[in-house]
Structure formats: C-alpha cells, structure tokens
C-alpha positions as CSV (number, residue, x, y, z in Angstrom):
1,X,-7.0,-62.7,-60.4
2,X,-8.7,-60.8,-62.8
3,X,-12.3,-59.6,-62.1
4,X,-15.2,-61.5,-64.3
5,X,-17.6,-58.4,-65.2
6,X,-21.3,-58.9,-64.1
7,X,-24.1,-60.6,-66.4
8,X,-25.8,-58.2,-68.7
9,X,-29.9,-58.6,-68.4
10,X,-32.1,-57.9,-70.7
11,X,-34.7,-54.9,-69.9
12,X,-37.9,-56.2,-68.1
13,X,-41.0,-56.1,-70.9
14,X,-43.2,-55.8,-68.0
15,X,-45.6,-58.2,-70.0
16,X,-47.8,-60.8,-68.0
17,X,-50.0,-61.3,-65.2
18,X,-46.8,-60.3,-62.9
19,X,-46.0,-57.1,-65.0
20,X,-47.2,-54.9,-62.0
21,X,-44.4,-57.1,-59.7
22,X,-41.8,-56.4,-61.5
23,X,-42.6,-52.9,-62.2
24,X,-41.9,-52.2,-58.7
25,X,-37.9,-53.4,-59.4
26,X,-38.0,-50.8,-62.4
27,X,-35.6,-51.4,-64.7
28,X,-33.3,-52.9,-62.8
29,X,-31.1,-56.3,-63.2
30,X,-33.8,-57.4,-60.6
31,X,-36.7,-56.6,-62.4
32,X,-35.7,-58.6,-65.4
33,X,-34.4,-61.3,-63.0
34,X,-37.7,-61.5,-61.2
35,X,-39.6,-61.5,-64.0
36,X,-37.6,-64.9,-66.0
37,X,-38.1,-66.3,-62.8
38,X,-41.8,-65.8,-62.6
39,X,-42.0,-66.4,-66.6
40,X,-40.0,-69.8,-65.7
41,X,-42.1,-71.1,-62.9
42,X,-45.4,-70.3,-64.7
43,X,-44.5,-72.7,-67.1
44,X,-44.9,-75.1,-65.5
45,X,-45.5,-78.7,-67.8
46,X,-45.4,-80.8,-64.2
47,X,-47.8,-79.2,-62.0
48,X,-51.6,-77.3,-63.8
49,X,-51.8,-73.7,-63.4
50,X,-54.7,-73.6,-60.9
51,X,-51.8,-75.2,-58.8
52,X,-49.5,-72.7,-59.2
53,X,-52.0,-70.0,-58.8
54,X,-52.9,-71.1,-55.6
55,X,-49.5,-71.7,-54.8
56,X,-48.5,-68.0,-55.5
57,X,-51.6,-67.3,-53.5
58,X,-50.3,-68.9,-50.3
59,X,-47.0,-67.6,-50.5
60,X,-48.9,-64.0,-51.2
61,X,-51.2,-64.2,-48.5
62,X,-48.3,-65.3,-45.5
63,X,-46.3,-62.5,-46.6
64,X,-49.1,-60.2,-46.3
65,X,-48.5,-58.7,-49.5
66,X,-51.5,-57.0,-50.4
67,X,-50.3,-56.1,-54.0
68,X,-49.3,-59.9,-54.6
69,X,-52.6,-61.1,-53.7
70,X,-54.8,-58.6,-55.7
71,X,-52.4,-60.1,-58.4
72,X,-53.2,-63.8,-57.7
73,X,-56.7,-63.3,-57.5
C-alpha cells in the first residue's frame, strides 16, 4: 500500500489576539494548525464574541494557564 505523504500547512502569520499562542508552537505544522483552529472558532456567526471570550476564559482559567488568561483578558 503505498504511503499518502503528510498535509502541507501553511506558515503561522502569528496575526490576532492568539498570535502569542501560537507563537509558542513556532513554526510548526502545529502552530498553523492551532492557529486556523482558533481563527475558525472566533468566527463564530452562532454564538457573540463576548461568549466566546468568556468561553476561552473558562477553559483558560481550569487549565491554569496563566499565559491563556492574560490573553483572554
């Protein structure tokens, strides 16, 4: 069975409230990853984004991730 070569990401711009996030992951598959994904859930046309900030918030705050808090504040 031949082997189906890995998805090619584009570089992380950094760009954003989250830009600080992702700059942790570098350049990385996993920084551009986490960054569509945070792109994607920010725009949101179902919930406000007071909602999602407070959402990120929550998840921030029970993970005790200082650096995701000061983010969401």
């Amino acid at each position: 069975m031949p082997r189906i070569p890995p998805p090619s990401y584009p570089a992380p711009t950094y760009a954003g409230p989250f830009g600080n996030l992702v700059r942790l992951l570098g350049p990385s598959p996993a920084g551009a990853a986490l960054e569509g994904i945070l792109r994607s859930a920010y725009t949101s046309d179902v919930l406000p984004q007071r909602t999602l900030v407070l959402i990120f918030s929550v998840v921030a705050r029970t993970l005790e991730c200082k650096l995701c808090e000061s983010t969401a504040a």
